[in-house]
Every structure is written in structure tokens, then in C-alpha cells.
N, C-alpha and C positions, 0 to 999 in steps of 0.2 A: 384978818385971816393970816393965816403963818403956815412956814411949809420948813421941811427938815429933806435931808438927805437922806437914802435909805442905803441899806447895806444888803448882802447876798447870805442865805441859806444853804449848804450842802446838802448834796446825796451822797450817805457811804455806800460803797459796794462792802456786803457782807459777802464770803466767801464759801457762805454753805448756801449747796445748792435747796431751791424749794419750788415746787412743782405749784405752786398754789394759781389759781385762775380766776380771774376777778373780770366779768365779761363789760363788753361799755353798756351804756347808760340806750336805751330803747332808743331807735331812731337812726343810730350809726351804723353803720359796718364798715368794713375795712378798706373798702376803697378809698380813688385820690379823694380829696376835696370835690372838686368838681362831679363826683360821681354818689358823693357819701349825704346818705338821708339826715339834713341836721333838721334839728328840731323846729320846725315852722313857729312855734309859739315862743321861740326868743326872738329878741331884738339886739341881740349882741351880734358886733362886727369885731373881729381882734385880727387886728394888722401883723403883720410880722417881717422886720427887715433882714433880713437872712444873711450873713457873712462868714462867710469859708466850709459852707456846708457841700457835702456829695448830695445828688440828687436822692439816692433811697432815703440819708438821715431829715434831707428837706422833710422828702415825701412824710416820714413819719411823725417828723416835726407838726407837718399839718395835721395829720390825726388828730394829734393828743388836741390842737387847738380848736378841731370841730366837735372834740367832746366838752372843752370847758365853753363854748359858743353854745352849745345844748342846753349847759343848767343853769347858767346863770343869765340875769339881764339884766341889759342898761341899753339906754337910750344913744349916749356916748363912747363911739368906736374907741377900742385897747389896742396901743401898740407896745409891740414887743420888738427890743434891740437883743435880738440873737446873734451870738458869735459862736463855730465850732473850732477851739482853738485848744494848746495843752494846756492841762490841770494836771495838778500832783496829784501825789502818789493813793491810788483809792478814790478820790473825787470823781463823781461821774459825769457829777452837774451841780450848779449852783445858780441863785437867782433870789431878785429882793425886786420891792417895789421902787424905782428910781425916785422916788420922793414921798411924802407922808406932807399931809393939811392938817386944820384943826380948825373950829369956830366958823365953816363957814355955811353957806345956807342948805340947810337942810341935814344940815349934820346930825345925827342920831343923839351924841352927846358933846358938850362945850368940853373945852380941856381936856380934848381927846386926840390922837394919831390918830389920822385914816388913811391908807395908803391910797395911791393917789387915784388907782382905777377905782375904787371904791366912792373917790371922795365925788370924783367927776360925777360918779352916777348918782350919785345922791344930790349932787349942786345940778345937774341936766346941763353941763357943761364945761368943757375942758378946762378946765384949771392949769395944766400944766404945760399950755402953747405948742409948740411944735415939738417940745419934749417926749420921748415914748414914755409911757407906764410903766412898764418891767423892763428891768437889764437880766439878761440871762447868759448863762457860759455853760458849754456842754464840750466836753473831754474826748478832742480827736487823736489824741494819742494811747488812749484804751482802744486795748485791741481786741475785744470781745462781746461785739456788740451784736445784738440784734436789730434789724431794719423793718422787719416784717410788721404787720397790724392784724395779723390772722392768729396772737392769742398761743402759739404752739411755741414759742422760746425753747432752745434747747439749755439743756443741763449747765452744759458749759458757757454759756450766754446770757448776756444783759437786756433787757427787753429795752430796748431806744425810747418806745413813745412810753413808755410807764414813768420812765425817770424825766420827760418834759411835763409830762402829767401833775406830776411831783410838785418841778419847779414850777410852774405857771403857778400853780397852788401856794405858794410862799410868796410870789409878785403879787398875788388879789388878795392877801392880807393873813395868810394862814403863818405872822411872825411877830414874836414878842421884840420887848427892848430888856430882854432881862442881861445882866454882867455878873460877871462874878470875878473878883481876884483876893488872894491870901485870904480864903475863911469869909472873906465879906459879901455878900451880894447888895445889888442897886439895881434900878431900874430907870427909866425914863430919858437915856440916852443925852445926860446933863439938861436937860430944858425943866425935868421937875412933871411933865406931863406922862401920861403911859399911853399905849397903843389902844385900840380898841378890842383885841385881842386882850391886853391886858387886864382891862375891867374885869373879865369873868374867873381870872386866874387866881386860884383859894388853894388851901390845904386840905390834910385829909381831916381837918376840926370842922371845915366851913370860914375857914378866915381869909378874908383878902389879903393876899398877900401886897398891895398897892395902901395898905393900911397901916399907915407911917403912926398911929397910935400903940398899934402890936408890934408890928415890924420898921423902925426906922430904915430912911433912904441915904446913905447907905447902910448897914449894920450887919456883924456875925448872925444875929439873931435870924437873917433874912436871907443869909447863906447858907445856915443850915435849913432853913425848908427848902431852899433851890437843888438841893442835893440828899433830899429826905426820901426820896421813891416813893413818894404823897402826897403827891403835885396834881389839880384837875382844873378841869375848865367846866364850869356851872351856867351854863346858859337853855334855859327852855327849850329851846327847838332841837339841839343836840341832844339833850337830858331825855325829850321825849323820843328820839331817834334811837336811842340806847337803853330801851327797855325803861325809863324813867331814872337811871341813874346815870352820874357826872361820868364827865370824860376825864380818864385817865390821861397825862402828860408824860411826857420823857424826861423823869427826875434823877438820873443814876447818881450814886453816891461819890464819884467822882466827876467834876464840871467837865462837860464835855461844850467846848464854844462852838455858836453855830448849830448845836442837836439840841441841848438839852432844851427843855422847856416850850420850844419851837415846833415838837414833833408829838405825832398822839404816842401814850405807851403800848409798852410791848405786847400788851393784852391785846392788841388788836392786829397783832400779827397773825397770817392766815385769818383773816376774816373777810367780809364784804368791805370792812375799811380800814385796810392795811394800806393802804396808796399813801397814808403821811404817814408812817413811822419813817423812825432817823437812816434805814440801811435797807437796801433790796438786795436779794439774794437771786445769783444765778440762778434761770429758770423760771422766776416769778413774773407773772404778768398783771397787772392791775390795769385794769381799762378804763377803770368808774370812781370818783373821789369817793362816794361811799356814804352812806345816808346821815352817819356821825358829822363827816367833814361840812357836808354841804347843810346841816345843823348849824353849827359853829360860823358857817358862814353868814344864814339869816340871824344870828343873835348878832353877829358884829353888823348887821346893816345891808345885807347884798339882798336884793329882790330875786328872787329862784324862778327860773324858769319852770312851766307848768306846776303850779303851785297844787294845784288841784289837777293832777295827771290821769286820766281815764287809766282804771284798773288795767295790771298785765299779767300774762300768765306768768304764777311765780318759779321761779328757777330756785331748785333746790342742789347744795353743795353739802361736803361732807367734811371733816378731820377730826384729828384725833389727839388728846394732848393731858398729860405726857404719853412718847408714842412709846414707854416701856415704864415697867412698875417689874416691882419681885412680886411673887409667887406669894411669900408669907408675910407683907408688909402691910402698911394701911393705905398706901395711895394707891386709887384703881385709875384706871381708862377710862376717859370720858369723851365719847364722842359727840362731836357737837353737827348739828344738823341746821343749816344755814337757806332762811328763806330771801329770796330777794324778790320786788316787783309789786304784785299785790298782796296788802297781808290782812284786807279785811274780813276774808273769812276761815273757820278751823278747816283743816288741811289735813288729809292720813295719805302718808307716806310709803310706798313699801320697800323695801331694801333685801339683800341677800345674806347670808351668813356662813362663812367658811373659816380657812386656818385649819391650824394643828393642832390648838385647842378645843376642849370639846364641852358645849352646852351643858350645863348642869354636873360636868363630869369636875372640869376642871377652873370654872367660873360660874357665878350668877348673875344675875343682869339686871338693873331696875328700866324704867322710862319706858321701856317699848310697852305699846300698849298687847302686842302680843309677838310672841319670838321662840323660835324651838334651834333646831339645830341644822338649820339651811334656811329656813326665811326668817322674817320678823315686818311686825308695824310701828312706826311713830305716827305721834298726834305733833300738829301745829296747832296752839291755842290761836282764837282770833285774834288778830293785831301783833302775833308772836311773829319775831324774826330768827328765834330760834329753837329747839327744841335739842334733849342732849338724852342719851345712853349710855349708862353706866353699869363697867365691866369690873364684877369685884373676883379675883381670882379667888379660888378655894384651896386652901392652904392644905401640905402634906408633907410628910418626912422623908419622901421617897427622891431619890437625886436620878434627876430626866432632864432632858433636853429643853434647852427654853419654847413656848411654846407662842403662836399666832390667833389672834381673833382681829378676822377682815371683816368688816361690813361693806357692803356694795349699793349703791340705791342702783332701785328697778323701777321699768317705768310704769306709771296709774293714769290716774285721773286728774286733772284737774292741776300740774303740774309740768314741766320740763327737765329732766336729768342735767345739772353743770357741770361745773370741773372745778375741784377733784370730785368726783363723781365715789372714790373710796379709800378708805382708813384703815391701816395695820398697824393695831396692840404689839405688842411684846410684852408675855408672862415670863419674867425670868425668873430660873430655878435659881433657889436660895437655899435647897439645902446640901450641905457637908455630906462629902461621900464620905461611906463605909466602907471597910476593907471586903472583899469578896471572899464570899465560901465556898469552898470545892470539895463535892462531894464525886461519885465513882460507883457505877453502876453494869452488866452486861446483860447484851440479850442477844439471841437464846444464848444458855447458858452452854448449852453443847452442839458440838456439830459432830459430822464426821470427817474423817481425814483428808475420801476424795469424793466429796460435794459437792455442792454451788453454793452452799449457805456458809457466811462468813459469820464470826464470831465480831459484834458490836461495842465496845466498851463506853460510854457516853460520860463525857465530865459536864458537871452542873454545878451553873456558876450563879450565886446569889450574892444582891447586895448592889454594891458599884457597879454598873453595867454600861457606861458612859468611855472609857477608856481602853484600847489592845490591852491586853494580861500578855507577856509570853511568858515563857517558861516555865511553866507548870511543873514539879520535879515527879517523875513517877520510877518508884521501882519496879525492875521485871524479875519475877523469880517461876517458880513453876519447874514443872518437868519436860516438857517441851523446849527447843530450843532456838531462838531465834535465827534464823537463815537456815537452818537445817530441818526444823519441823514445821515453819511458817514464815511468812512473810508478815509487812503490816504497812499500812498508811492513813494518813491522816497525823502523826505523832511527825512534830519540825525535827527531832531530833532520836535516833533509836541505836540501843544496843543490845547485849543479850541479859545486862542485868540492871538497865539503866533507861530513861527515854525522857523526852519534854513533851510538853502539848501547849498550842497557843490558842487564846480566844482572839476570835474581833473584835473592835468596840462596837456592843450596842449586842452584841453577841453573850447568850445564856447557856449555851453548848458547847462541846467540841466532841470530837468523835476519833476515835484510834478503832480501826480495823484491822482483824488478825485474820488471813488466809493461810488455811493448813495447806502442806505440800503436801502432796499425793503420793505413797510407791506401794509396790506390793511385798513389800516386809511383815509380818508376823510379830506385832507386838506390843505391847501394852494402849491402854490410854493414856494421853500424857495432860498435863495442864498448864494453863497460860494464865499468870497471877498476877494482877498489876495492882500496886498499892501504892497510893499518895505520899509524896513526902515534904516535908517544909518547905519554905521558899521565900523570895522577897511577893510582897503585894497581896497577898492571900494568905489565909488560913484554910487550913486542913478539917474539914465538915465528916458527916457522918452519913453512910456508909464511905467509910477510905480504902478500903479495895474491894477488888470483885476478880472474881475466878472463871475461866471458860476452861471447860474438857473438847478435847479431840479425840471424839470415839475410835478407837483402829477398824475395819472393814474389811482387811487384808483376810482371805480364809485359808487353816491351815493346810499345806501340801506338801509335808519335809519328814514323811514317816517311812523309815524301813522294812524290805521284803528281806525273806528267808524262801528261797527256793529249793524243798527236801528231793534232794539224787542219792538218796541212801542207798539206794542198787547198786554206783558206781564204787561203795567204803568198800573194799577188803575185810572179810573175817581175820579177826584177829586172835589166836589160843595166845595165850598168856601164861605162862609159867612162875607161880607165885617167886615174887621178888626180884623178879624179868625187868631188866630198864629197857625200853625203846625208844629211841630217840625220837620224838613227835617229828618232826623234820626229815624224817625217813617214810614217813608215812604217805603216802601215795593222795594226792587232794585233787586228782583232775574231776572224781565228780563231786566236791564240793564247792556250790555254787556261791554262797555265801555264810559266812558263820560271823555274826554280829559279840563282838565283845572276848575274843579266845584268844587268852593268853599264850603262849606258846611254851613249854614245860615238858615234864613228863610224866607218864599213868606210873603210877606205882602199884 
């Protein structure tokens, strides 16, 4: 028997928040230890020496360690050497198994690492003497932690027990011996052996990568799949935990020491087994290793607690990925609908249906077995873990605001609502605005002077309707005259041969109001003539002006009297060729004589 040293795992903190909820495993809640329902059908005991911790991170500390006491089992208590001490920059936490066996009784395979809590369970006996099992280091100079075990992490917060959850997880064996430097990858931590983890570790052909016939130890050739994004882990019990296909790995194309190949991929971000990918994100909570990890765990060797678990009601989650797509493109929304618990039999679903987009108007749907335009149903096949709906937007040329499709689960039968409980799409508009058209119209076309009824002018505006417009240019001409026969508003801008008019965004109108002045003058109808004129941002549409009359109502009263006092004229004898000086003539009784020159009779 042989034993090696082991090394520690990190946790990155990703810095995007993610609301995602991953509940613990039936049997726990949130209470201490001493109060929390652990699973009666394990025989795991896991010790924990605790150094420099505050009582809340103890307290969550235990959490995490009564859920991994839940699924796994061994006859042989786990101790864990926890320290809360600083870690650089981003590290939240790290942890490895303090030592790895090989060849010894009961070992699964010869010529193999097993970390050492694993090996002890397997030998019914301590291997590693007064030694603990796990070394673990968790980051008490981050200062945005959460303590709590109630699941609710805020935005800005690190969930405490999720990232011990993590690490315990990389101490009971969830780590490779993969290296990589200048182009070359190697394995087997110089001994020539690989981990048990290792064995299952293939590419996206199906080739072991531990297969020094395809891949020599060390060689390029075995570098570039360590950094191919086409790295999985093939082992039956995972394989069947994941709909029957392999587990993806964390193979990014640049080596990332410590994540890559250590951690499940991205693909399992937001799901039931997101608890080992390489980074957690503020806000995320994961309670539960997750039916993939604890897969991967019975292929390497670990005995599962409640192997055969009495059915539970299954808890249904929701998201949504990618959470935005264009309008005219090919990639839709898929939302994926996540069962957990029991999945032996079909399952119908109900859910809610809202947002800004609209059913059949502005998208199609496949998956739901039925869906309108506020509810819908999904099916869960039997032994399905998941089921998805798929949101294809319906493409158009028209430039609108991006648009929403939420789904919400509601609650039925036979089921439990989780968290996220719901999902918002993003339709984004993808098409090129058009310049706006502005056309000019009035109603009623006539008023009268002193009314209550206002003359209307309305501009209508086509096309781009997503942005303010101002300055519309409009001529004023007419017979009327601004400030002296009318008033007006609604126009940003007015004079008597000139004015603007602004839209809103989002806005198809604008309106210029013309109130006639009132007096009681005598005369004509006058007109108020606005016509469109060029400008930046628009074009000039059709009809480009429109005319209001202002009827006058004023009734004539300005006509002269003639009062005949012809009794008071003097007879006048006239002597042919007689001048009389008009002026001489006696006029007290004429009253008025309209138009008389003043001359003389010949």
C-alpha cells in the first residue's frame, strides 16, 4: 500500500450576480447541527477541527457538513482540518484530500489514487492514523459573505455553506492530477499512477485521456485536449444521472491551474448540479451536490447513502438560457424546466405566461403541451429530470422596443414550486430605423371667431417611433394673424410666419392648437395655413399642409341716418346766373347731409 500527499482545489468568486436556488438534499434544514434532521440511513460521522472561525461561519460550516453526512456512507469517521484565515485575491475557499492510497484492501482498482476518506471507507479502516482527511482553507478576509442556511443569499453576497459544500466536495475525491505547462499536459502527479477520478476522464471521441498509446505522459498531444472544451467524465452512475449522457468537465482553452478539468462544465451552471462548477456567483445558493456529482461519486467508489431513497415530492425549478436572442435571428429561448426528487413517474406542470411580448403575435412556442397567452402546460416524461420550452420569436421589419416572455410556474398536483420558480426572455429588436414621415392634417376645418371650438392641426408621424423628433419646421401663412387674430399651443416653438412642433419617443402625434380671438369688428373670414417644411430627422409626407378658416360672427351695425327737416331750408328764387355762396345758406335745420361737397348752385 502507498500513499501520496494531496494538494487543495479553489473556489473562484464570479462577480455576476445569480439568483439561482439549489435546495439541500430531504432530511436537512437549516438549523444547528444538533437540531438539523440528518439522514438516519447514513453511517457517516465527519469530524471537524475548526481554527479561527466566528461562530455564524462555524455554525454554517456545520451545515454544509450535515449535508455531505446525508449522502454519503462510510463506516469510518472524516475529519476535517478547517482553518478561517486570508486568501488572495477572489479565492473563497480551497481544500484537497490530505493524502490519496492505492492497492489497498478493498480498493475498487489497483494502480489507482483514492483519496484517503474514500480509501478508509473502502479498507473499513483508518489508513491515515491520527491524520485528518480533508485540509480545508476558507477566506476571512472577504468581506461579503453570507452566514445564513435559509437559502435567501442576497445579491451582493456569497453563500458561506455553498462554497464548504464545494470544498468538502474536492476533499472526498471530486479531483484530478491533471498539469499542464508550455503546451504540454501530464498526469499522475510524477508516480505514473492516476486518480480514480482520473480513470473516467475521456475526450469528446471517447478516448481516455490516461491512454499513453493516444496520448503520451507527458506530451502536446495531451495538452491540447486539456484545453480542447471537450473534456467529460464517463462513468455509469453519473451518465445515467444525466439523462444517459457523459459529464461535461471544465476544459477552457486557456489552463486555468486548480479549475480546469477538476470542476463539472459550464453547462451545468444554473441547474440541480451547479454546486461543482469552477466559480459561484453572488447570490447563488446550492444546498445539494446534485444527482450528476453524487454519480461520479458511486463510479469512483463512495457507497451513497439511501441508495434506494423512498420517492419525494418532486420540486420543480425553472430558467432560462440564453436570457436574450434578436428578434430576426436563429437562436430562440429555451427554458428549461428542472425536476428534482422523484422522477418515476410523468409529471404535467402548470406555469403562467406574461411580458411584453405577445403569444403568437410576436413569438411561437414548441414543448408546452398546451399554452395561449397567460397560461400554459409542460409534460415531465417518466424518469425525466428535465423538460424545456422553446420560444421562437417571429421576425418583422418594423423598429419596436425590445420585448419580454416570463414564464412563472403555478402550483398543481403532484408537485412543489422551487427556486427560481421564473424565467425572462429578452426579444431584441434587430431592425434599422427608418427615417419618420410627417404628414398634416386639421379638424374641424372651420370655427368661428368667438366660440369654444378650437381649430386642431394634428402631425402624424410614421416609421421610426422609438426616439423624441423635435423640431418639426412648419410654415405659418394664412390671413389671420398670429397674436392678433389667434392664439396657439401645443407648437415648442411659434411666430407669425414660422413655428416647430416636437414629438415624444414612442409618440405617433403632436397637436398645434389655434384659438381664435374674439372682438366685435366687422369683417372678413380669415385663414390659418400651416405647411410642413424640411428639417433634419424626417421627411415631408403627404398631405404637407392643411388650412383652418375663422368664420367672423361680428353682425353689421356701422350704417348711416339721413334725418329730412326740409321745413327748416329757406326757399330760394334764383336769378339765372346768381352765385350764392353755399356757406351763406342757413343749415340749422339740416340734420345731416351724407357726402356734400361744399361749392356753389349755378
Amino acid at each position: 500500500m502507498d500513499s501520496l500527499h494531496g494538494n487543495l482545489i479553489p473556489l473562484i468568486a464570479d462577480p455576476n450576480p445569480n439568483r439561482y436556488r439549489v435546495a439541500p438534499p430531504a432530511g436537512i434544514s437549516s438549523l444547528s447541527r444538533s437540531n438539523s434532521l440528518v439522514n438516519t440511513t447514513s453511517n457517516t460521522t465527519i469530524n471537524v477541527n475548526y481554527s479561527g472561525f466566528t461562530p455564524q461561519a462555524q455554525a454554517a460550516f456545520q451545515y454544509a457538513v450535515d449535508i455531505w453526512e446525508s449522502v454519503i456512507d462510510s463506516s469510518v469517521p472524516i475529519e476535517i482540518d478547517a482553518s478561517f484565515s486570508p486568501l488572495g485575491t477572489g479565492v473563497l475557499g480551497q481544500a484537497g484530500p490530505d493524502a490519496f492510497y492505492r492497492n489497498f484492501t478493498n480498493a475498487p482498482q489497483n494502480s489507482t489514487w483514492y483519496p484517503v476518506a474514500l480509501a478508509n471507507s473502502r479498507a473499513g479502516t483508518d489508513l491515515n492514523g491520527a491524520a485528518a482527511e480533508i485540509s480545508a482553507e476558507f477566506s476571512s478576509n472577504f468581506g461579503n459573505w453570507y452566514y445564513g442556511t435559509d437559502g435567501n443569499t442576497p445579491n451582493n453576497q456569497y453563500d458561506f455553506a455553498t462554497v464548504v459544500l464545494h470544498e468538502i466536495g474536492h476533499g472526498l475525491g471530486f479531483i484530478g492530477f491533471w498539469e499542464y505547462n508550455n503546451g504540454q499536459g501530464k498526469w499522475g502527479l510524477g508516480t505514473g499512477f492516476p486518480s480514480a477520478f482520473d480513470r473516467f476522464v475521456e475526450n469528446g471521441s471517447g478516448q481516455s485521456l490516461i491512454n499513453t498509446s493516444i496520448f503520451p505522459n507527458p506530451s502536446t498531444a495531451l495538452g491540447s485536449q486539456l484545453t480542447s472544451n471537450n473534456v467529460f467524465f464517463d462513468g455509469p452512475s453519473a451518465n445515467a444521472a444525466n439523462g444517459g449522457n457523459r459529464i461535461s468537465l471544465y476544459a477552457p482553452s486557456i489552463w486555468s491551474g486548480g479549475s480546469s478539468i477538476s470542476h463539472l462544465g459550464e453547462v451545468f451552471n444554473n441547474t440541480p448540479n451547479a454546486l461543482m462548477t469552477y466559480a459561484i456567483g453572488s447570490g447563488e445558493t446550492i444546498h445539494n451536490p446534485g444527482p450528476v456529482t453524487l454519480g461520479m461519486f458511486a463510479d469512483m467508489g463512495w457507497q451513497l447513502a439511501n441508495s434506494n431513497p423512498p420517492p419525494t415530492t418532486p420540486v420543480i425549478s425553472l430558467s432560462v438560457a440564453p436570457n436574450s436572442v434578436t428578434e430576426d435571428g436563429n437562436t430562440n429561448l429555451v427554458y428549461t424546466f428542472n425536476r428534482t426528487g422523484n422522477l418515476n413517474s410523468a409529471l404535467n406542470v402548470n406555469l403562467s405566461v406574461a411580458g411584453t411580448a405577445a403569444f403568437n403575435n410576436d413569438y411561437t412556442q414548441t414543448g408546452a403541451s398546451s399554452f395561449d397567452t397567460t397560461t400554459g402546460i409542460v409534460n415531465f416524461a417518466a424518469g425525466s429530470a428535465t423538460t424545456t420550452v422553446t420560444i421562437d420569436p417571429t421576425s418583422d421589419s418594423l423598429p419596436e422596443s425590445n420585448e419580454t416572455a416570463i414564464l412563472t410556474l403555478s402550483s398543481g398536483t403532484g408537485y412543489t414550486v422551487g427556486s427560481p420558480n421564473a424565467a425572462t426572455g429578452t426579444i431584441t429588436n434587430d431592425d434599422s430605423s427608418t427615417t419618420p414621415t410627417i404628414s398634416l392634417s386639421v379638424s374641424p376645418t372651420s370655427v368661428t371667431e368667438n366660440g369654444s371650438i378650437n381649430l386642431v392641426y394634428t402631425f402624424n408621424r410614421t416609421g421610426d417611433l422609438n426616439s423624441a423628433l423635435n423640431n418639426v419646421n412648419v410654415r405659418v401663412g394664412g390671413t389671420a394673424t398670429f397674436n392678433n387674430d389667434y392664439t396657439q399651443t401645443g407648437g415648442a416653438s411659434w411666430r407669425r410666419t414660422s413655428g416647430k412642433v416636437n414629438f415624444a419617443a414612442g409618440s405617433a402625434t403632436a397637436t398645434v392648437t389655434v384659438d381664435p380671438i374674439g372682438d366685435a369688428r366687422v369683417e372678413s373670414n380669415e385663414t390659418v395655413l400651416l405647411t410642413l417644411s424640411s428639417g433634419t430627422g424626417y421627411t415631408v409626407g403627404s398631405p404637407n399642409a392643411a388650412t383652418g378658416t375663422i368664420n367672423n360672427d361680428d353682425p353689421n351695425s356701422n350704417r348711416g341716418t339721413i334725418i329730412d327737416n326740409s321745413s327748416h331750408i329757406p326757399e330760394l328764387s334764383l336769378i339765372s346766373g346768381t352765385k350764392i355762396p353755399l356757406d351763406s345758406i342757413p343749415t340749422d335745420g339740416l340734420t345731416a347731409i351724407a357726402n356734400f361737397d361744399l361749392g356753389v348752385i349755378i
